[in-house]
N, C-alpha and C positions, 0 to 999 in steps of 0.2 A: 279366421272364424266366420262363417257363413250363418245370417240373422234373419229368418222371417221374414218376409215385407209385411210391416204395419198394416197393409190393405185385407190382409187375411185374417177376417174374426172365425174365432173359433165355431165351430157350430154346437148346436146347443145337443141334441142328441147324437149319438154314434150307434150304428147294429153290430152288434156284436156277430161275426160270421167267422172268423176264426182267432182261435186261442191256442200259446203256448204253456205248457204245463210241466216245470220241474223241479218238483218237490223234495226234501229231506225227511220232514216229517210230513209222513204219509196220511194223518190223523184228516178222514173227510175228505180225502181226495176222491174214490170211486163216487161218492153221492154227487160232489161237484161234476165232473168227470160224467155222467149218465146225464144229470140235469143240462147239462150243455150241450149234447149229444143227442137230448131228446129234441131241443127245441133247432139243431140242422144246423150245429157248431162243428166247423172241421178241429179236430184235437191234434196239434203237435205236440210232440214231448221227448224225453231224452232218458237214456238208462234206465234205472229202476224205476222211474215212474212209468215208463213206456211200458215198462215191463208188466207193471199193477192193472195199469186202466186194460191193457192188451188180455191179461188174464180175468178183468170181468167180463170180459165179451163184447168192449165195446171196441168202435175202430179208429185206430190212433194210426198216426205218422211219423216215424222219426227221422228226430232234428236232421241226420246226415241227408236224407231224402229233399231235405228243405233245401241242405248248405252245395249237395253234390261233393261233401267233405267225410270222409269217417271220423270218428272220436281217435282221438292220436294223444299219444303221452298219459297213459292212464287215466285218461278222459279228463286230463287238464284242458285240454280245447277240443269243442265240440262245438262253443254256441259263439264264441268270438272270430264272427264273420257276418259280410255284406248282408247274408243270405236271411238272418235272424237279426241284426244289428238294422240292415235297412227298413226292414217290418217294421222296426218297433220307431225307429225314428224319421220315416221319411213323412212329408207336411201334405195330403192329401190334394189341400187345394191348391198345392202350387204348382204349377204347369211346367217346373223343369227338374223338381221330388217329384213327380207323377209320371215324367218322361222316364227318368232313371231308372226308377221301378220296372218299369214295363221296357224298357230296353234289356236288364239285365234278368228278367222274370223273379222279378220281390216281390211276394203279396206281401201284404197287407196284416199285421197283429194287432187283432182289435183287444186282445185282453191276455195281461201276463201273470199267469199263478206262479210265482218262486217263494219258497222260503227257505236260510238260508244252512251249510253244512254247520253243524252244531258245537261252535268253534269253544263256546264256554264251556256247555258240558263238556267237553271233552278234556280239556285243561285242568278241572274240576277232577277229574279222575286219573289222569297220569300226569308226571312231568317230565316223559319222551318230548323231545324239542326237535323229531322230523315227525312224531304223531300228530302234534301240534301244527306244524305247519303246513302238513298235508287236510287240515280241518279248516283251512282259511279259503274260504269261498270266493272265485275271481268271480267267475263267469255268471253268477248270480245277483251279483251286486251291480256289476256291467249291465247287467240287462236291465233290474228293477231303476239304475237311473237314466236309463233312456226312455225307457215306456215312461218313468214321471214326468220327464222333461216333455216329452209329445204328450202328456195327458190329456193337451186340444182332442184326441182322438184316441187315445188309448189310456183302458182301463187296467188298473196293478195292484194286485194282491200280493201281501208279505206275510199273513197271518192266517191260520186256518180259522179262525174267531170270526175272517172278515167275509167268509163261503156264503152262509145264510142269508147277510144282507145284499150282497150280491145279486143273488139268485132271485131275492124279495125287490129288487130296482129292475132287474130283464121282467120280473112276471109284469110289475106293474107300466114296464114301458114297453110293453111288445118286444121285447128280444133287444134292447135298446138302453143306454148309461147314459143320464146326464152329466152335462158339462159341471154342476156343482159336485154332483159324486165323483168324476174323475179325479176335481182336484182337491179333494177330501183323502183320498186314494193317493192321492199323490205327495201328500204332506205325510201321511204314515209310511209312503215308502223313504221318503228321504229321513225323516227320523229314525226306522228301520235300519238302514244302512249306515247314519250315522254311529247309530248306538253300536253295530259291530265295529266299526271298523274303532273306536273307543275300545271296548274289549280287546281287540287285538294290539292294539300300540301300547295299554295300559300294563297286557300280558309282558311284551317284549320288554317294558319298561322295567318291570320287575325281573326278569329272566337275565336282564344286564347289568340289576344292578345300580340301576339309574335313576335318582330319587326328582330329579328334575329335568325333564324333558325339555327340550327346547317347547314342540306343543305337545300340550295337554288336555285331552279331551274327555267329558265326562257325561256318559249315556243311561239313559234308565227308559223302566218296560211300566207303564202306566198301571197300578195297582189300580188305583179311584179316583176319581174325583171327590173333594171335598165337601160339605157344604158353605164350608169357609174358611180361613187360615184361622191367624192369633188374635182376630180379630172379626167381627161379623161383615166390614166392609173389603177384606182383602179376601180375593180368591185364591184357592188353594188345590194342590192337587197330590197324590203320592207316588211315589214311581222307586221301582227295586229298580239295582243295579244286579251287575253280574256276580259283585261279592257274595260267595256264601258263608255267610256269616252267622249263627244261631240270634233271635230276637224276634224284634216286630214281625221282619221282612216273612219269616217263616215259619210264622205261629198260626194257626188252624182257631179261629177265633168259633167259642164253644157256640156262645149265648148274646145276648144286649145289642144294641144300636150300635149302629158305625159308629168307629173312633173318628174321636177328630182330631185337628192338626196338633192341637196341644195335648190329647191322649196321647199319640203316637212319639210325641218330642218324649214325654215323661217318661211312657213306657218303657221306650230304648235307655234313658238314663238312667232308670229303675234295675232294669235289667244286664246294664253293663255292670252295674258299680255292686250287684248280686255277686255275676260272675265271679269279680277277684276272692270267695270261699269255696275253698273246695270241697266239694259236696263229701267226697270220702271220708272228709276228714271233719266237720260238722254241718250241721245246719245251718241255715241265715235266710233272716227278711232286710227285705229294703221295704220301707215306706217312703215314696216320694213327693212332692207338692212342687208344683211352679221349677222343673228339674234340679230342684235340691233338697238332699235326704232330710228328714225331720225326725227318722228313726233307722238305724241300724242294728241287729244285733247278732248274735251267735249263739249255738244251745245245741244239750245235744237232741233234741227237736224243735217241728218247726214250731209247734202247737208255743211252745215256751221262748224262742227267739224271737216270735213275732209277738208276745206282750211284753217282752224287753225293749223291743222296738217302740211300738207305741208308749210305753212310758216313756220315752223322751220326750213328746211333743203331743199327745195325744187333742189336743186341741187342731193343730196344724195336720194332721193326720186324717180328719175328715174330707171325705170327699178326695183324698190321694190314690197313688198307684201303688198296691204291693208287689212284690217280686220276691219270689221265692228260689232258692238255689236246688231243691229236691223237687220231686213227683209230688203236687198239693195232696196232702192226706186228708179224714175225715176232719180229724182234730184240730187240725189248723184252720179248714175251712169253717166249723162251725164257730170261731174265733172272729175270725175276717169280717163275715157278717153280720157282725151283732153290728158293728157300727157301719154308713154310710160309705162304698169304696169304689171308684168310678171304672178299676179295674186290676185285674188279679194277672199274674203272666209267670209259669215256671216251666220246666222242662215237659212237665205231664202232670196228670192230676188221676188219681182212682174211680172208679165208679163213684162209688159214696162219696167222693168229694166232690165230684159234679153233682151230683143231685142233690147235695145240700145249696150249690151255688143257685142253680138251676128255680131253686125256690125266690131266688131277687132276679126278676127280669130284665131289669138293669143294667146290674153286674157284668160288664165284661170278661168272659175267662178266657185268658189265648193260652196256647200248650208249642212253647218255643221248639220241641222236639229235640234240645240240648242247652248247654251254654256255651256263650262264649267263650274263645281263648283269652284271658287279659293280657299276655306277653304277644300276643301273634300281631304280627305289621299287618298294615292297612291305610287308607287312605280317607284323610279327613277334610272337608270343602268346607270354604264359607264367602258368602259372595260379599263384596266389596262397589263399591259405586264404579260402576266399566269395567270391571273383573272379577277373580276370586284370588282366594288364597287357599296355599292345598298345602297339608304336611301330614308327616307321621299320624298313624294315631298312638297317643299316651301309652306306650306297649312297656312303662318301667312297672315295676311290680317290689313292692320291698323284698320279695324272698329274692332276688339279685344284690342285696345291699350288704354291704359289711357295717351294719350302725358302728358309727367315731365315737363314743362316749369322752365328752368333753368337760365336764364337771369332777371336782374329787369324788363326790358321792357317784358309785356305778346304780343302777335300777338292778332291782331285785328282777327273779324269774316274772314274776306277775305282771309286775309292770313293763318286763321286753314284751311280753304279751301281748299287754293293751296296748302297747306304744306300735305294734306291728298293726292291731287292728287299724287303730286309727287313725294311721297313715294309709293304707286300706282305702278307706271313709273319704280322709279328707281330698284324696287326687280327684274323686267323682261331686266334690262340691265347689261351686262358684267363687273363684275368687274376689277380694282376700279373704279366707276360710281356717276357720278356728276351730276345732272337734274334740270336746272331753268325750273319756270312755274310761267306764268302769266293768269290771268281770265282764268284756265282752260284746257289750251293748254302749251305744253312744247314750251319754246324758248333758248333752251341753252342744250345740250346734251355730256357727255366726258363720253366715254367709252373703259372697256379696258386697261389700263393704270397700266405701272409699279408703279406709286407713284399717293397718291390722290391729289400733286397739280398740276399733271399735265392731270390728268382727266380736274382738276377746270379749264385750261388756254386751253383746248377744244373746252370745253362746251362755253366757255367767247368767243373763238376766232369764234366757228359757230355761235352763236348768231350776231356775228359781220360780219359776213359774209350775214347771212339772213335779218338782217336790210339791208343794201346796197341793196339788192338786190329786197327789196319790197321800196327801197327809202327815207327811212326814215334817219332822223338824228344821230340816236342814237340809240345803240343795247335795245333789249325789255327785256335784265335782268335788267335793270332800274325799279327799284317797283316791281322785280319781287320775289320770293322764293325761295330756292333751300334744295335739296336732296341729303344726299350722301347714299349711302348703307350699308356704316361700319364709326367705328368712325374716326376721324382724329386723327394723331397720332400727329401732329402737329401744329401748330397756321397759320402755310402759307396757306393751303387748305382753311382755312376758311378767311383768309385774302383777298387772292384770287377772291371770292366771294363776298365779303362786296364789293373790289374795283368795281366789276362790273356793286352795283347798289341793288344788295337783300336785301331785310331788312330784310329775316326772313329765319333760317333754321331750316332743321330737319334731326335729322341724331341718329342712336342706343345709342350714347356715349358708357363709358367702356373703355376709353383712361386710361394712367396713367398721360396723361398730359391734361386730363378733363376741371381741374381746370383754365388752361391756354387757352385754348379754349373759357371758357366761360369769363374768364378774357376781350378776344379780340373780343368778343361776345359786350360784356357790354359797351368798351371800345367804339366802332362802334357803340353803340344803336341801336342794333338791338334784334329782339325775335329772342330765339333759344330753341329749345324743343326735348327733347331726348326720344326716343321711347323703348328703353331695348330689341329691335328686330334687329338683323342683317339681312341684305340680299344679303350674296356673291352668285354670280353666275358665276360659272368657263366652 
């Protein structure tokens, strides 16, 4: 491996005099391409692009002319040679890269536009696995990391985003890139490159079958910068991956001020834990606060699901995230607004629903342009102090479950019902996680919590809270049902419970004290039916 001599500082400008040029997406190429051209840039370039800039009239060179090589193997190699490879990486001031050059006739690439074959789209649309492989870019990625590594001297474009300011650094330097811009340039190409080649291994990963890789790598395209994280001294930033996934990532935001890092946590959990209803089959809102539900419910509209929702928690409700599982209609939005809501997010919304939004400036409304799958695989990160941890996402869903019914008393029709919803409910809230539901709607919510009975004396205690507050007598886990996420370990959680008013649970079981559970189950006369499904959510 052959090292620079330390004597050679970079120099702080470079003229830009020739560029190579070969693009995928074409978006801004001719303008690029003429602006270079005007200011006395030679234009190299290869295939279809030669092809474009050649058809505006302007005068290009192709790459074989450069290599003394034609394009061979369906233009697998074209650019992996001395001829282009030496351009971009030989060390100007060094007196034996300056010899070479000129012994073997190498100019000189002062600036390299690639961006690369469109290996996600393309994956994204079939699952041919030689279409796929024929979309894996060699010779582009080759080149974008040798121009970065010489960014001493050569300038690299990965992004047609990056054309303008380009253009706006030659006007203002005489035809000329600073050494800070190159290696500005240089860091988005190597993050560029990273992020594909993450795509591609992630693809293969999946394609085999192979849940853990030896390495694994996880790339994303810069949404925004923050103004802050979870806090106002931690900085923060957004970035999609190549997942397309229905949510945040690609929702068309109507109205209001940037989300910030804890809208967008909420949103996405707002909107996952929407998904598991299927819109066919009824309506449902999420209410969410601090990513855990404070209101769920079901109806056969939204207008009525989403005040089932907020009576659970209508306190805890201010200032949250709703989510909706249909197209927001009038009726629900002129709902939503009456109280304080930091933001709205469902598949679409009607004319007349946006414009009643449209009246709180505020209000953020995004229009996800679908839902989610809740059963579809995927990949979920979380960083770890020197690493990450990377697993499934949560893809069980109760309609997979055969519910065990473990009590003599079976649950009536209504209550497999509730007991489906809010098992539903409780996989999208924080463990350990308690969930009453009654017709539909949660009325009892305990999340969170170091021990599960004190989830249980929560959820008991907001319910008791939301009865008072809608007037009523008595809290609504009275005939209600309840949910936990993991089994009890103990007969108090479930005791807990019973005293509330539930007559019917559902929860994984897998205790070692089962038996005593169901004991205090039986004892209560109540149904209790065990799912063989956990659902921790940390």
């Amino acid at each position: 491996m052959s090292v620079a001599p330390k004597s050679i500082a970079a120099p702080d400008r470079v003229a830009v005099r020739r560029a190579l040029l070969s693009v995928s997406d074409k978006t801004g190429l001719i303008d690029l391409a003429a602006a270079l051209a005007a200011r006395g840039v030679e234009l190299i370039s290869t295939g279809g692009t030669a092809k474009a800039i050649a058809a505006a009239g302007l005068a290009v060179k192709d790459v074989s002319d450069v290599t003394g090589f034609p394009e061979i193997m369906d233009g697998r190699v074209k650019t992996l040679h001395p001829g282009v490879h030496g351009g971009l990486l030989g060390i100007r001031d060094d007196e034996g890269h300056a010899a070479a050059m000129a012994e073997h006739g190498i100019g000189a690439i002062d600036l390299l536009v690639v961006n690369l074959y469109p290996f996600q789209e393309t994956v994204a649309k079939t699952s041919d696995w030689a279409t796929a492989i024929e979309n894996i870019d060699i010779g582009g990625p080759a080149m974008i990391r040798a121009a970065a590594k010489n960014h001493a001297y050569v300038a690299v474009l990965v992004d047609p985003a990056q054309y303008a300011d380009l253009l706006a650094a030659l006007e203002a330097g005489d035809g000329t890139t600073t050494l800070r811009l190159r290696k500005k340039l240089a860091l988005a190409a190597y993050g560029r490159t990273a992020t594909y080649d993450a795509a591609v291994s992630n693809w293969l990963a999946d394609q085999l079958g192979e849940p853990n890789p030896h390495y694994r790598a996880i790339g994303g395209e810069l949404v925004e910068v923050m103004r802050y994280g979870e806090n106002p001294h931690q900085l923060a930033a957004f970035y999609r991956t190549g997942e397309k996934r229905f949510g945040v990532t690609t929702a068309t935001q109507l109205q209001g001020k940037t989300l910030s890092y804890n809208n967008i946590n909420d949103t996405d959990a707002a909107y996952e834990l929407v998904a598991e209803f299927d819109p066919k089959r009824t309506a449902a809102v999420a209410i969410i606060k601090h990513a855990n539900p404070c209101g769920v419910a079901e109806a056969k509209t939204l207008k009525d699901a989403y005040l089932k929702a907020l009576a659970c928690d209508p306190v805890s409700a201010f200032g949250g995230i709703v989510a909706l599982n249909r197209t927001l209609d009038a009726e629900a939005a002129e709902e939503i607004v009456k109280i304080f809501t930091e933001v709205i997010i469902a598949p679409d919304a009607t004319d007349e629903a946006k414009a009643i939004v449209a009246a709180k400036k505020n209000l953020r409304l995004l229009l996800a342009g679908g839902l989610p799958k809740p059963a579809e695989m995927g990949l979920t990160v979380k960083t770890v102090a020197g690493g990450f941890l990377a697993q499934t996402r949560d893809y069980g869903t109760v309609d997979d479950i055969d519910l065990e019914v473990k009590t003599r008393r079976q649950p009536t029709g209504g209550e497999e019902k509730d007991m489906a919803f809010a098992f539903r409910v409780v996989k999208h809230v924080k463990s350990n996680a308690i969930v009453f539901v009654k017709d539909g709607a949660t009325v009892g919510i305990g999340a969170g919590q170091m021990s599960r009975v004190d989830s249980a004396r929560i959820a008991v205690s907001k319910a008791t809270e939301a009865a008072k507050a809608a007037g009523l007598d008595r809290p609504l886990t009275e005939g209600s049902v309840a949910a936990s996420d993991a089994f009890f370990p103990f007969a108090d959680g479930l005791e807990t419970i019973v005293a509330a008013g539930a007559t019917a649970v559902i929860q994984p079981g897998g205790s070692m004290r089962d038996n005593e559970v169901i004991e205090a189950a039986d004892k209560a006369g109540i149904a209790m039916a065990f799912t063989g499904m956990r659902h921790f959510r940390h």
